[in-house]
N, C-alpha and C positions, 0 to 999 in steps of 0.2 A: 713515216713509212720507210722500210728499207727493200733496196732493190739489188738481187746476185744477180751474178752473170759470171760465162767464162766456162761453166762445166763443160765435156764433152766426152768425146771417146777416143783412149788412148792404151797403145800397145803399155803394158808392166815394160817398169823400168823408164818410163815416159816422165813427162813433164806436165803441168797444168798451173793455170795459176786462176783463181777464183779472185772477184771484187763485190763489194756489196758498198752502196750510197745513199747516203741518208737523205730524205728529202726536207730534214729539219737539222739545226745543231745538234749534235749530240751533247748530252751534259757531259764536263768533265769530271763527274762521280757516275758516269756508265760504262759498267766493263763491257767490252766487243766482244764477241765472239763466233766461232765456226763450230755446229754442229752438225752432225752425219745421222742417216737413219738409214739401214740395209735391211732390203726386204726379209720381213719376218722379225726382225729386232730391233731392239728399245733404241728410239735416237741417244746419242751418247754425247760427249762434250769433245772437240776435237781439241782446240785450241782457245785460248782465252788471252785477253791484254788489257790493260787498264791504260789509262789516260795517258799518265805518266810512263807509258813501257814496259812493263814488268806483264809477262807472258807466261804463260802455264801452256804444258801441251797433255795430252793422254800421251801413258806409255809406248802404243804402238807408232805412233808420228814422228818421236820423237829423234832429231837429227837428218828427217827428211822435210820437215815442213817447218813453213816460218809465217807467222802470223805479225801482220803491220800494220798499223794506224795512221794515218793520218788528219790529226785534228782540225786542221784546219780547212781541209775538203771533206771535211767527216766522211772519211774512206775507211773502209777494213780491207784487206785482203788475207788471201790465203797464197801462199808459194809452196807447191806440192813436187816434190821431187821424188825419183824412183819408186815412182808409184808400182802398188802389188794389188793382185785380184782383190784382196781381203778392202782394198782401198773404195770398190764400189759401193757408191750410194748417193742418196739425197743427203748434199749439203744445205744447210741453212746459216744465215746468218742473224745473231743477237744482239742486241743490246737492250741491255737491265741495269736496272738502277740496287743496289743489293739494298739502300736503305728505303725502296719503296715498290712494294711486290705488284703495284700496277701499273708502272713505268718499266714495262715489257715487251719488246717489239720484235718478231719475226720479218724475216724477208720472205722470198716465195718457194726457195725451193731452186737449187739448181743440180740436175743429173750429174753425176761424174760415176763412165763406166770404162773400166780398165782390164783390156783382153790380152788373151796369153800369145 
């Protein structure tokens, strides 16, 4: 099971930092990830890391957030910086295994709402 935390409400141009913890090991062939879903639209993929470090973000995040692992508290975070309206929604956090489509675990869902 994974468990977020840390969402909340934050003027644009704010700060927030997201955590999510695994209540098992994580394998180290499962990529982490942070995904968003804003009312009315498709959850999307925010940021992504593999075992080994290597990060992927979507275009829009890119150089305000930073996505970190830690394997050995089987930690992911999110570090969200100058945040903008377009930034509200449901985060989630993942991990998946890519070589096995039922080793897929969602967290619960954390709010993150960003006012003008």
């Amino acid at each position: 099971q994974l468990q977020a935390s840390g969402g909340g409400l934050v003027q644009a141009g704010g700060s927030l930092r997201l955590s999510c913890s695994a209540s098992k090991r994580i394998s180290h062939t499962n990529i982490m990830a942070w995904y968003r879903q804003a009312p009315g639209k498709q959850r999307e993929l925010v940021a992504s890391i593999t075992y080994r470090g290597n990060t992927n973000y979507t275009d829009s995040v890119k150089g305000r957030f930073t996505i970190a692992r830690d394997n050995a508290q089987n930690t992911v975070s999110l570090q969200m910086n100058s945040l903008k309206l377009e930034d509200t929604a449901v985060y989630y956090c993942n991990s998946r295994n890519p070589y096995n489509s039922r080793n897929n675990y969602w967290g619960q869902g954390t709010q993150v709402t960003v006012s003008s």
